[in-house]
C-alpha positions in Angstrom: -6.8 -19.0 15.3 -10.7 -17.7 15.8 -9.4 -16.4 19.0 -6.8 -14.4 16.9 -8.7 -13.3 15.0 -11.4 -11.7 17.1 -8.7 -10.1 19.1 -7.3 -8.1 16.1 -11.0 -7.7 14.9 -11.6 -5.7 18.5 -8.7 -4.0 18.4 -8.5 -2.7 14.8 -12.6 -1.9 15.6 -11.8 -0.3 19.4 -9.7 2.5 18.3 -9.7 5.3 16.0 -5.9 4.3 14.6 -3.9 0.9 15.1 -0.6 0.6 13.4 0.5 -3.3 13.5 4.5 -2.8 13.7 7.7 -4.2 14.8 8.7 -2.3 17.8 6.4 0.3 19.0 6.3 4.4 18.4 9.3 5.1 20.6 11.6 2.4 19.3 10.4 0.8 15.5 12.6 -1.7 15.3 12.6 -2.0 11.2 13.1 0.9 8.7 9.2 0.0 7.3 7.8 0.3 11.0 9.9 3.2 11.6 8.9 5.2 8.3 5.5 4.2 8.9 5.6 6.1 12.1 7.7 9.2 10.7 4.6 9.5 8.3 2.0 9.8 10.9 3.7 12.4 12.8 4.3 14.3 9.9 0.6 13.9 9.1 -0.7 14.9 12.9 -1.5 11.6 14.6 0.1 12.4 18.5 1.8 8.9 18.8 1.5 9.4 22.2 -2.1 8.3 21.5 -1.4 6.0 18.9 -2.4 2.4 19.6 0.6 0.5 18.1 0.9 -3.6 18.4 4.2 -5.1 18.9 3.9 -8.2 16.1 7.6 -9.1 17.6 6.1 -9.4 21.3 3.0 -11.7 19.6 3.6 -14.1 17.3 0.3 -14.8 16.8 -1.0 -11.7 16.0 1.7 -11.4 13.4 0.7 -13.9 11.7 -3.0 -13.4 12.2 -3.1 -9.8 11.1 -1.6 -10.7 7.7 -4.5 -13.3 7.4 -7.0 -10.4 8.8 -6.1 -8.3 6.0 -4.8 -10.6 3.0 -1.9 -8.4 3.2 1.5 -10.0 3.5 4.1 -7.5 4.8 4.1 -5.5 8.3 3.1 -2.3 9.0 -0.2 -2.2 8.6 -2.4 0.7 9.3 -5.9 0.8 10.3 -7.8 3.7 10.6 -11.6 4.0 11.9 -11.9 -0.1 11.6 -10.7 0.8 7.6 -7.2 -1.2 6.3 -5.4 1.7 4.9 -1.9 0.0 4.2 1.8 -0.5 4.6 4.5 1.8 4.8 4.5 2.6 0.7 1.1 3.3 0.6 1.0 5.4 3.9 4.0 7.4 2.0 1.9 7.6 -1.3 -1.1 8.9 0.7 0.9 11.2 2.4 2.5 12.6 -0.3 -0.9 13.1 -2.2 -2.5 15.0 0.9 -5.1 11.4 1.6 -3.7 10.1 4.2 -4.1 13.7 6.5 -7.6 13.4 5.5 -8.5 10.3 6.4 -6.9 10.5 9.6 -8.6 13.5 9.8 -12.2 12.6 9.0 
């Protein structure tokens, strides 16, 4: 599992935003992972750009990634090496104008 766990570490630290998901930005393939990506096009991120990780292709990144963050559920949002959330709270931030700044900073 150390093995996991440094790949997730290097990829959550490698680039500026990582969305754990199931599916991947052209194809979410649950209603959490697809809202999650709704929100970040709505909020500027070019998903063209967006380093997404298929948790259905990698079982044990799915399972590592929820012990990487203490957070149960999938998506999950990193941005600059910083766990933002899942889908509610990326909606929340949204909503309240945080999330465009923090993908912005």
């Amino acid at each position: 599992m150390d093995n996991v766990q440094t790949q997730i570490d290097q990829l959550v630290k490698n680039h500026d935003v990582v969305l754990f998901m199931k599916g991947d930005a052209n194809f979410p393939q649950c209603g959490f992972s697809g809202r999650a990506i709704q929100v970040l096009k709505a909020s500027g991120v070019d998903v063209k750009g967006l380093k997404t990780i298929n948790v259905l292709e990698e079982p044990e990144i799915r399972q590592g990634i929820k012990e990487y963050s203490n957070w149960p559920t999938i998506p999950q949002l990193y941005v600059k090496g910083e766990f933002i959330g899942g889908s509610d709270i990326m909606m929340e931030m949204f909503e309240s104008g945080e999330l465009t700044q923090v993908l912005k900073a």
